[in-house]
C-alpha positions in Angstrom: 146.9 21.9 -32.2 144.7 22.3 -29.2 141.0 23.8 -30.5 139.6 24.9 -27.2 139.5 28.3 -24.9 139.0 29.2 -21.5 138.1 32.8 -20.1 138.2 34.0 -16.7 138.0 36.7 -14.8 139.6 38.3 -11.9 140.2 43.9 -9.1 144.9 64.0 -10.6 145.8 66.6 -11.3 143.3 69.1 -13.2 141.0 66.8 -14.2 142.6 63.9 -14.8 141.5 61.1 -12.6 144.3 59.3 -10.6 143.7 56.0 -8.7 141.8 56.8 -5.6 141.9 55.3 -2.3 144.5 52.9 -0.7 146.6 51.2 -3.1 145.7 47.4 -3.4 149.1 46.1 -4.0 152.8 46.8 -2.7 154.2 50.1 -5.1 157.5 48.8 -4.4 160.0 48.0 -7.9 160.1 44.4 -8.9 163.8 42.7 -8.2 166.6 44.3 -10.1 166.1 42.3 -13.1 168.9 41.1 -15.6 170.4 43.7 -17.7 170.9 41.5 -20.7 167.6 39.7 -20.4 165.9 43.2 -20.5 167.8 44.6 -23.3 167.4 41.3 -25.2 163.5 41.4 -24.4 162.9 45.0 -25.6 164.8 44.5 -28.7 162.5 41.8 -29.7 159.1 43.7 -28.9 160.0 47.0 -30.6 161.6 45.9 -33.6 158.4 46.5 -35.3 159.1 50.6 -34.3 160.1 52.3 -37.4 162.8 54.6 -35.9 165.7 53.8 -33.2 164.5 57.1 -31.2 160.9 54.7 -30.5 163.0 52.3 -29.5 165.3 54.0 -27.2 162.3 55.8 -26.1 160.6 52.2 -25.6 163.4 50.4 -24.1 163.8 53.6 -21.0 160.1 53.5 -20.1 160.0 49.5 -19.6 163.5 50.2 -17.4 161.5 52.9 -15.7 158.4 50.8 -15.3 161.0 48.3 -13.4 163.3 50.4 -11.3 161.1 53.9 -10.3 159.1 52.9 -6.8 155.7 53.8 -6.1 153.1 55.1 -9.2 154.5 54.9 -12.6 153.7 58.0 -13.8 155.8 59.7 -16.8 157.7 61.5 -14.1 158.5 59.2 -12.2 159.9 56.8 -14.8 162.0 59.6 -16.5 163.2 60.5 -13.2 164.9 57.1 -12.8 165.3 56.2 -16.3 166.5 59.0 -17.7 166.5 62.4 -15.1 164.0 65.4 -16.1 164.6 66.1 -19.6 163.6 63.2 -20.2 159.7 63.7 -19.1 158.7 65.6 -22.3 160.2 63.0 -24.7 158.5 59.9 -22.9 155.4 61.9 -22.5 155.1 62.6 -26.4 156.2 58.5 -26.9 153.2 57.6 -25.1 150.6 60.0 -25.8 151.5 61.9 -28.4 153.6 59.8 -31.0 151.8 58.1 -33.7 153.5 54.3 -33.4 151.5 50.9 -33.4 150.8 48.9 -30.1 149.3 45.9 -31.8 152.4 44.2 -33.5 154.4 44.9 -29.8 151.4 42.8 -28.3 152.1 40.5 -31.5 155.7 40.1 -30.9 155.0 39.4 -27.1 152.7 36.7 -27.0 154.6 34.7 -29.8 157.6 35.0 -27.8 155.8 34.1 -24.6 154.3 30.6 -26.9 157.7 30.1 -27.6 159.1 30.4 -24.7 156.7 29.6 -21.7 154.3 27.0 -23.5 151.2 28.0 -21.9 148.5 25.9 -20.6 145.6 28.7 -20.8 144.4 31.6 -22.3 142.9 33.4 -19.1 140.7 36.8 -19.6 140.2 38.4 -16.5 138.7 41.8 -15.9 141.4 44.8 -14.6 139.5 47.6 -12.5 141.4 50.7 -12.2 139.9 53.1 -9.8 139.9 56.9 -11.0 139.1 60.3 -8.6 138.8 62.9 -11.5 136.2 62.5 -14.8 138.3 62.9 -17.8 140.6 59.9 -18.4 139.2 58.1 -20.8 136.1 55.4 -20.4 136.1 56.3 -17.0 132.4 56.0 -15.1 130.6 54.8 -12.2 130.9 51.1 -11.8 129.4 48.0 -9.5 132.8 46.0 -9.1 131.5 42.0 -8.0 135.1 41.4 -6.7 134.7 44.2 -4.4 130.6 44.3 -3.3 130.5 48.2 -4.1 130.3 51.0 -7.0 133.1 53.1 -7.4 134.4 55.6 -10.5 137.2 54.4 -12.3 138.5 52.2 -15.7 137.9 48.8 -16.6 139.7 46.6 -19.2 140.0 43.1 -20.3 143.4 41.7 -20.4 144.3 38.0 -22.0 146.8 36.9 -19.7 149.2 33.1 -21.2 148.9 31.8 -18.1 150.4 28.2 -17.1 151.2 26.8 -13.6 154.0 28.8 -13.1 153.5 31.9 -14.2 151.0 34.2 -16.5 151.6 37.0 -18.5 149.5 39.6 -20.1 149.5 39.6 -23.9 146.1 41.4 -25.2 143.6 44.3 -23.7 140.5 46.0 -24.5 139.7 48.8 -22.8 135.8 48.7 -21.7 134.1 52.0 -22.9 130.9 53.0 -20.9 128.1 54.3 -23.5 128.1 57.7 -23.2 131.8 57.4 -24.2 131.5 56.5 -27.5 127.8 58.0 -28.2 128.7 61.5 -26.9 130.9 63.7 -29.6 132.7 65.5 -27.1 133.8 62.5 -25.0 135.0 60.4 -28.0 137.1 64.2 -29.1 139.0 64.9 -25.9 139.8 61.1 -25.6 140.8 60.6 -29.1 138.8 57.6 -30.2 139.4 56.4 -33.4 136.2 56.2 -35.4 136.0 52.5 -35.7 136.0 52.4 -31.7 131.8 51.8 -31.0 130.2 50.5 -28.0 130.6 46.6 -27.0 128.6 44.9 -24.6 130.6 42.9 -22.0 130.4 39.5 -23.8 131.5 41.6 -27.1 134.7 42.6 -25.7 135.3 39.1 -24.3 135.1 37.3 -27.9 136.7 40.5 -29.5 140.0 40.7 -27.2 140.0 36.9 -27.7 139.6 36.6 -31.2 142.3 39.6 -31.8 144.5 37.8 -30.2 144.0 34.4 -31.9 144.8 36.0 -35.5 148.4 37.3 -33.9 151.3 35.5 -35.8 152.9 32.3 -34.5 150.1 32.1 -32.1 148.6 28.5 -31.0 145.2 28.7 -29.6 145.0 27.4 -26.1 142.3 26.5 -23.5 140.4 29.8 -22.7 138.7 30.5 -18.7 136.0 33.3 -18.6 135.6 34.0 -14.8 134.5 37.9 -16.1 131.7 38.7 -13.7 128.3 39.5 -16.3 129.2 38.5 -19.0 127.0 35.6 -18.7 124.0 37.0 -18.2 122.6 35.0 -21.3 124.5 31.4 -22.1 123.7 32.9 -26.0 127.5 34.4 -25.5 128.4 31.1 -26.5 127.3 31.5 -30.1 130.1 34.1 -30.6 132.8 31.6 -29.7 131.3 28.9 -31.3 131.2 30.8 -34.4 134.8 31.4 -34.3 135.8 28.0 -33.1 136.9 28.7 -29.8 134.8 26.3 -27.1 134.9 28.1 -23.7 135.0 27.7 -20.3 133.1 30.1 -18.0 132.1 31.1 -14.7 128.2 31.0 -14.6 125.7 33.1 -12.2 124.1 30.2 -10.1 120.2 31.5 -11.2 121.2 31.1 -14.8 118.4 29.0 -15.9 119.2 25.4 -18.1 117.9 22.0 -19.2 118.8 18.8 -17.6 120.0 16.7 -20.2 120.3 13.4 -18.5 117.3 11.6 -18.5 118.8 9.3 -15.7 119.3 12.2 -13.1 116.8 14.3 -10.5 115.9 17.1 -12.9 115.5 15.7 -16.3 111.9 16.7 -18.1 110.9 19.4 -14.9 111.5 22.0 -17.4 114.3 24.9 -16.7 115.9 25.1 -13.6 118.7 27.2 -12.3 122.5 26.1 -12.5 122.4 26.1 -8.6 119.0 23.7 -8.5 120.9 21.2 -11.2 123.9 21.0 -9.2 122.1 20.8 -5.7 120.0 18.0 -7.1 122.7 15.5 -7.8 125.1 17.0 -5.2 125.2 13.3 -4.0 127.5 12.8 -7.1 130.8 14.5 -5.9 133.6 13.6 -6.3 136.9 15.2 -4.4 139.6 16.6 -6.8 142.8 17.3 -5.9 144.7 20.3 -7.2 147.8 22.2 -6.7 147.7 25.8 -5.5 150.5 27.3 -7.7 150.4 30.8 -5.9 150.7 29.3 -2.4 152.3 26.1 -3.3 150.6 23.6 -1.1 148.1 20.9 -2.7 144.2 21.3 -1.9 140.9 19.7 -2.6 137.6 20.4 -3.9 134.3 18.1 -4.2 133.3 18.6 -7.6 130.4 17.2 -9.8 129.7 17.5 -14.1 126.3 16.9 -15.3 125.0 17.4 -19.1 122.9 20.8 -19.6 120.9 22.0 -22.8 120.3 25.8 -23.1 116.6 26.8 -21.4 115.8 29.1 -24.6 117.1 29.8 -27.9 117.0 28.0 -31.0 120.0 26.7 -33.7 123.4 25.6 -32.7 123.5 26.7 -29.1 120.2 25.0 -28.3 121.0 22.2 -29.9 124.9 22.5 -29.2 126.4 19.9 -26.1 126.9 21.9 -22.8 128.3 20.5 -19.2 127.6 22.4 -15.9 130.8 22.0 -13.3 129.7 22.6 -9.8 132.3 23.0 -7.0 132.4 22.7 -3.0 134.4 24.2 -1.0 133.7 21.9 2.3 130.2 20.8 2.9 127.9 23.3 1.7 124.6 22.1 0.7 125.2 24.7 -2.7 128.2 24.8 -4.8 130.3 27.8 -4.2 131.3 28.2 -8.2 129.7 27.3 -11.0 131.2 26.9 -14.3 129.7 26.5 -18.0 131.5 24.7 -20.8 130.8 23.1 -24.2 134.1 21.5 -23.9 133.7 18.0 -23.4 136.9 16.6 -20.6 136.8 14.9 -17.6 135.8 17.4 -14.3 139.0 17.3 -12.9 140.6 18.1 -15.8 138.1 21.4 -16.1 138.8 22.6 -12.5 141.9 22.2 -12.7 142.0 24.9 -15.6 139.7 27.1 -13.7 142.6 27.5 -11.4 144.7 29.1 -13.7 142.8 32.2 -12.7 144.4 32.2 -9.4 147.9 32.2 -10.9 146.6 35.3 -13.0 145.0 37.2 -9.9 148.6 36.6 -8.1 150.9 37.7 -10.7 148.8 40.8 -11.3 149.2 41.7 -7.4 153.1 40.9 -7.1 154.2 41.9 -10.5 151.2 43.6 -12.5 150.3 46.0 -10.2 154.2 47.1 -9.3 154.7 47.5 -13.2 151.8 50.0 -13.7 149.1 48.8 -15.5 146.7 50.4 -13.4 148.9 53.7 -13.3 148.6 55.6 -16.4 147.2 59.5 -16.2 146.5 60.5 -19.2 143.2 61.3 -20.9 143.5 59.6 -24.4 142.8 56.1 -26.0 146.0 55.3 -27.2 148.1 56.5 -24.6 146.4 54.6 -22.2 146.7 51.5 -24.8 150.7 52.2 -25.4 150.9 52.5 -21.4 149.2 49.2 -20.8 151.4 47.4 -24.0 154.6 48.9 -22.1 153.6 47.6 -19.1 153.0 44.3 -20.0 156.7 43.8 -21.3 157.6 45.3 -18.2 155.7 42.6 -16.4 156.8 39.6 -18.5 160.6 41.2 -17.9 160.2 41.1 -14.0 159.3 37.4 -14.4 161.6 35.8 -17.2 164.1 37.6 -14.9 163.3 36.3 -11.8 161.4 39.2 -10.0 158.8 37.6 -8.3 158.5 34.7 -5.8 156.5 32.4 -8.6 156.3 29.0 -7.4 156.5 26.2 -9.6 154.2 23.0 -10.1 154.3 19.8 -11.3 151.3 19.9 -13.8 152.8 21.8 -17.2 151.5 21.7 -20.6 148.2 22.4 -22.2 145.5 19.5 -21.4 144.0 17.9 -24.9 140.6 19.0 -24.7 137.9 18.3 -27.5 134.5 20.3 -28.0 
């Protein structure tokens, strides 16, 4: 059994916020997709639902979610799943029923290890952008990805993610304070009262974690490319604690320990990830890797040094740690920067960080036409049953051919140690 983890990140009506602005993505239907792979698929993921009305009801919204163009609201998916009577009964099914998302999410990402033998576990932020004020967790946010604030939802999604394709298996919707502090807020959304407030690095071990104690599921490498969540390397105790080394994307003033006493560095006391890197730039070494997305091969100078943490005391001072620097070109500074406490050669490390890529794609040519950022409603759950619908949708369009994944030759999980 692999024992190692990577994270990564990744972008109306009375007063319920719709997605504002241009839409990022196509809104056109994925390929018709096989009847009998559908069918197949939807019977495995709600068997869990305790009546055959769920799983009708189940079964017609993930058709929906593949066939109705443009946003998937409830509407619209009744309207080409099941014409107008059927809005009331798929609205109540979502929002209103009383069924179990988690053993669906369960059911998926057991099949998907079954099936797809992923190489990764990728997390990778979902922004959804919001006009109105009342769906739920939504607030004014500075997005990295897109260098400005905007109102709207965020989640984290674990996404199996190999070569070829990725999937989303897990979420965790990210609640702003004032959404769980405020009484009236957590009433109209319908929180349930074990529901507090996480800080971003919280969420990340959480949705991770969750997801680990899911039946017939073997851990993987995870890639944390989740912009902020390392604002202090002490995140690294929480997946330590549970066993899970990681992989993350690190802010280049991060400050760290050279740990090498035969490089530049070494006894100068801290110095940022980008100073370390620049130092023995003079190290690189080019990698080649294979751009699944585009399918072409490209290249990257790359260069692994040993780190300690700058503060702290116990297991994650004392606990192994390698900084990966990459160049894109010749740039005097490395243009990512990734922290592990998984010990593997740097090739072997970027090429997992690349997995984010394949997960950034299939969100824009599958994801996105599916409706994971579409749901209108104002609640907690509905907004986790959309998202759990969605994601069999998503894995549907794929297994069934409805989207131009390209394959590569690397498959499998790599055998990394901590």
């Amino acid at each position: 059994m692999v024992n190692a983890f990577v994270l990564s990140s990744a972008a109306a009506g009375r007063g319920v916020g719709r997605p504002t602005g241009p839409r990022p993505f196509p809104s056109v239907p994925c390929a018709p997709a096989d009847e009998d792979v559908v069918g197949e698929l939807c019977s495995r993921m709600f068997a869990s639902l305790p009546r055959r009305d769920q799983r009708e009801r189940g079964e017609q919204y993930v058709r929906g979610l593949l066939t109705a163009p443009g946003r998937k609201s409830v509407r619209n998916i009744a309207t080409h799943a099941g014409g107008g009577s059927a809005v009331q009964r798929l609205h109540h099914f979502v929002s209103g029923s009383t069924w179990d998302w988690q053993p669906i999410r369960a059911a998926l990402a057991s099949h998907l290890q079954r099936i797809t033998a992923p190489a990764a576990w990728v997390v990778q932020v979902l922004t959804i952008p919001k006009s109105g004020e009342h769906s739920v967790g939504v607030a004014r946010r500075f997005v990295p990805q897109l260098g400005q604030t905007l109102r709207g939802q965020q989640a984290l999604g674990v996404w199996f993610a190999s070569p070829a394709m990725s999937m989303p298996v897990n979420w965790r919707l990210l609640l702003p304070e004032q959404w769980v502090r405020d009484a009236h807020l957590r009433h109209r959304a319908e929180l349930p009262e074990d529901v507090s407030y996480e800080t971003l690095e919280e969420s990340a071990a959480a949705v991770v974690t969750e997801t680990l104690q899911h039946a017939e599921v073997e851990p993987r490498p995870v890639v944390l490319d989740v912009p902020g969540a390392w604002t202090d390397i002490g995140v690294l105790r929480s997946f330590a604690a549970a066993g899970l080394p990681l992989l993350g994307r690190l802010g280049a003033g991060t400050r760290l320990l050279m740990a090498d006493p035969a490089l530049p560095g070494y006894g100068a006391g801290p110095l940022t990830a980008e100073q370390i890197l620049t130092s023995v730039r003079g190290l690189r070494r080019t990698v080649t890797w294979h751009d699944a997305p585009q399918n072409t091969t490209r290249t990257s100078s790359v260069v692994l040094v040993r780190v300690r943490a700058a503060h702290g005391t116990g297991t994650v001072a004392q606990r192994p740690l390698y900084l990966l620097g990459e160049w894109d070109g010749q740039w005097r500074v490395p243009t990512r920067i990734w922290l592990t406490d998984v010990a593997a050669p740097a090739a072997r490390l970027l090429r997992l960080t690349k997995l984010t890529h394949r997960v950034s794609h299939d969100l824009a040519e599958v994801g996105a036409r599916v409706g994971l950022r579409d749901y209108e409603g104002r609640s907690f759950r509905g907004w986790h049953r959309h998202v759990t619908l969605s994601s069999v949708a998503h894995t549907a369009c794929l297994l069934t051919g409805g989207t131009g994944a390209a394959a590569a030759p690397e498959t499998g999980s790599p055998r990394l140690t901590a």
